[in-house]
C-alpha positions as CSV (number, residue, x, y, z in Angstrom):
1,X,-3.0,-14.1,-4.7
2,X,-0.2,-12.4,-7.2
3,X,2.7,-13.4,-4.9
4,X,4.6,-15.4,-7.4
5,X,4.5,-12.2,-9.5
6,X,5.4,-9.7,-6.7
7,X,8.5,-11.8,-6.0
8,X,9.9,-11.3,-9.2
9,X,9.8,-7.6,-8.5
10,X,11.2,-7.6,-4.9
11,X,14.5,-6.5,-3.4
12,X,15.0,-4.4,-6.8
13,X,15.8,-0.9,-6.7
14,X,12.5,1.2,-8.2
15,X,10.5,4.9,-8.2
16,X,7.1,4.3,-6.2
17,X,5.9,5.2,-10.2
18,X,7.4,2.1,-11.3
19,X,6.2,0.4,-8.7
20,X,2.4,1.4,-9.3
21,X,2.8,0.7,-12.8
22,X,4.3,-3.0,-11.5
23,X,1.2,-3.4,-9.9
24,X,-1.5,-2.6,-12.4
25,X,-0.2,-4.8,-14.9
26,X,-0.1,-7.5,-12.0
27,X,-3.2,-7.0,-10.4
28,X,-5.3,-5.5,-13.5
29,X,-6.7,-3.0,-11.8
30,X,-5.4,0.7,-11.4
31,X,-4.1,2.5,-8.3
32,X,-5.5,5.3,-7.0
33,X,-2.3,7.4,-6.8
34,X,0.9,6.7,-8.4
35,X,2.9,7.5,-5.4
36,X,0.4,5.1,-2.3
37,X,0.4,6.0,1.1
38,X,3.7,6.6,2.5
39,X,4.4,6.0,6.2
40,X,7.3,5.4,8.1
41,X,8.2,2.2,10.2
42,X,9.4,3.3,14.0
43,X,10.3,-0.3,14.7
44,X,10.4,-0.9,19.1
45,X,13.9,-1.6,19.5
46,X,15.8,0.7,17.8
47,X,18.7,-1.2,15.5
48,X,21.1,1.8,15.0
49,X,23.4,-0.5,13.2
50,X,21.3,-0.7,10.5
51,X,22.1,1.7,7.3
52,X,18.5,1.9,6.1
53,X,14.6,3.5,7.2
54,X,11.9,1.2,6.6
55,X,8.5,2.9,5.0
56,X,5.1,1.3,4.5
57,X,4.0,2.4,1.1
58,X,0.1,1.5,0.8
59,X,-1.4,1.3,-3.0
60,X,-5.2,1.7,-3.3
61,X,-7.2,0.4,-6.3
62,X,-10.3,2.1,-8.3
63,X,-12.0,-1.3,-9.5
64,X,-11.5,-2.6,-5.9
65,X,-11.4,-2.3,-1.6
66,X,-8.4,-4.4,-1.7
67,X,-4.8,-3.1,-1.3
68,X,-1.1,-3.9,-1.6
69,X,1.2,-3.0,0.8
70,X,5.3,-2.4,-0.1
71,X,7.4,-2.7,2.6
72,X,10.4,-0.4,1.4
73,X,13.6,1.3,2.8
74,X,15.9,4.1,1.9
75,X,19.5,4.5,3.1
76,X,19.7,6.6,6.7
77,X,20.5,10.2,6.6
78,X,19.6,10.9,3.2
79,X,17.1,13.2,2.0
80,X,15.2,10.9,-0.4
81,X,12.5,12.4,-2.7
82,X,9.8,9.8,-2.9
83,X,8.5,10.9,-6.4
84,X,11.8,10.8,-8.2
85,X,14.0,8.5,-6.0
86,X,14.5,5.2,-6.0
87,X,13.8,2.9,-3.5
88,X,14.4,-0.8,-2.5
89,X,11.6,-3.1,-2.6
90,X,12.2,-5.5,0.8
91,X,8.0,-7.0,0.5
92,X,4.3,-7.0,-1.3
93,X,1.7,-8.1,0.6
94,X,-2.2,-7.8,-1.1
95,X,-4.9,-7.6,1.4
96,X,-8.6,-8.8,0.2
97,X,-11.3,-6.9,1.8
């Protein structure tokens, strides 16, 4: 639905503020909370090469059931504060419900 917009936005370095600010003036609607739904991704196989943790950010909207979902990652063993540090944007992905 917006995913020539969201790709312009992807693989950038941004706060999860930015990033809901991104997404209102995308989607026209406004989140729910500035900061989404943070989870972290315990992928199966272990890749302990990798040099990054993978978080599922979800953003809710007032107007609307639908939702967006940022697939981010911060660099390994680093305490990251997810209201003032930046992440990296890997994927957006809007759900209609």
């Amino acid at each position: 639905m917006h995913e020539e917009k969201f790709v312009l936005i992807e693989n950038k370095e941004i706060t999860l503020r930015e990033l809901a600010s991104e997404l209102e003036a995308i989607t026209g609607y406004t989140v729910t909370d500035s900061f989404g739904d943070i989870n972290r991704i315990v992928a199966q196989k272990p890749n302990f090469d990798d040099d990054f943790e993978t978080f599922l950010v979800t953003y809710e909207f007032n107007e609307t059931a639908d939702i967006v979902d940022a697939t981010v990652t911060t660099p390994r063993n680093e305490k990251i504060n997810f209201k003032t540090d930046p992440v990296k944007l890997r994927l957006l992905s809007y759900k209609s419900r």
